[in-house]
N, C-alpha and C positions, 0 to 999 in steps of 0.2 A: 595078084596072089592073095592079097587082102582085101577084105573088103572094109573093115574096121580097127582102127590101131586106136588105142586110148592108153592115157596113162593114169592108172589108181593110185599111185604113190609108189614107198617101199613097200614091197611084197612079201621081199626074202630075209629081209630082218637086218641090213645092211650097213643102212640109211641112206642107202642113193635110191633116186626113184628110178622105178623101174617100168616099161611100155610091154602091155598086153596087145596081140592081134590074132584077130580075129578070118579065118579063111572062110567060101563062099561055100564051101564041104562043111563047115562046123568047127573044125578043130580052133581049138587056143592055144596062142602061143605065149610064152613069157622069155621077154627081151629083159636080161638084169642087168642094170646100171653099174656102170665100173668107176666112176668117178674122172675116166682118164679121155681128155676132148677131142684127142686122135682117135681112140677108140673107145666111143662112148658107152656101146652096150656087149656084153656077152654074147655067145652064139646061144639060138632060141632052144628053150626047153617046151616039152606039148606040158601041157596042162589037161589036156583030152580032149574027148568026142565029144558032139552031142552040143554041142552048142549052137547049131542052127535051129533049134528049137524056140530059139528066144528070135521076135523080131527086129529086137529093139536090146541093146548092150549097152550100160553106163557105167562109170564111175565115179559117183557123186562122196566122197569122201569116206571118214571114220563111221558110219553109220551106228556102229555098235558101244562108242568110247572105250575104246579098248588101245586107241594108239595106233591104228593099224590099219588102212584104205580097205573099203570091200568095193563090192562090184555088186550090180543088178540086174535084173532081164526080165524080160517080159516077154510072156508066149504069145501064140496068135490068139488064145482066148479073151484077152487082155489080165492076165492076173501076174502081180508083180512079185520077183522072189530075189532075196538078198544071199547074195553069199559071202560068207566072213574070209574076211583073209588069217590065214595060221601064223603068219610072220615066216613063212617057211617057202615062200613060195606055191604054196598048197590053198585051196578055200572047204573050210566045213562045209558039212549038206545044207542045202540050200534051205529055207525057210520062207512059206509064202508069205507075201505080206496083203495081200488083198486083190480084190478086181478091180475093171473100172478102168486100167491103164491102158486101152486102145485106143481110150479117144485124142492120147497126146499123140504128136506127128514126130516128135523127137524128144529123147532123153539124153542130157550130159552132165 
């Protein structure tokens, strides 16, 4: 069902961390952390389309110092785009950050 599940942190403003996935259509999902170890995450909310656009999905922390995990992707071209988490559950438009990123074999 996924191809990709990673965890950016809190997303939703909570303070539990919470697991993004990834399906082999595109779609994102967001799994929100409940804090409770019988039933550790929420039922999945979409985040949207259009995510198989990116080869390559990370979650390499605060990027922004803002307090609040983003996420990044890289298309096939190799150019890499950050997207800011809103603490909402949500990510601002994405912002490129440069090319170049095809020659890595993996991002985490």
């Amino acid at each position: 069902m996924y191809n990709k599940v990673f965890a950016p942190g809190d997303l939703n403003g909570d303070g539990r961390g919470d697991i993004l996935a990834h399906t082999t259509g595109g779609a994102l999902y967001l799994y929100a952390g409940t804090g409770d170890a019988s039933a550790p995450f929420k039922s999945r909310v979409s985040i949207g389309g259009g995510w198989n656009t990116y080869s390559k999905l990370a979650a390499p922390g605060d990027i922004n110092g803002d307090g609040k995990g983003d996420i990044v992707g890289v298309n096939s071209a190799g150019d890499l785009y950050r997207y800011t988490s809103t603490g909402t559950g949500k990510f601002s438009a994405k912002v490129r950050i440069g090319p170049g990123w095809y020659t890595y074999r993996n991002l985490y």
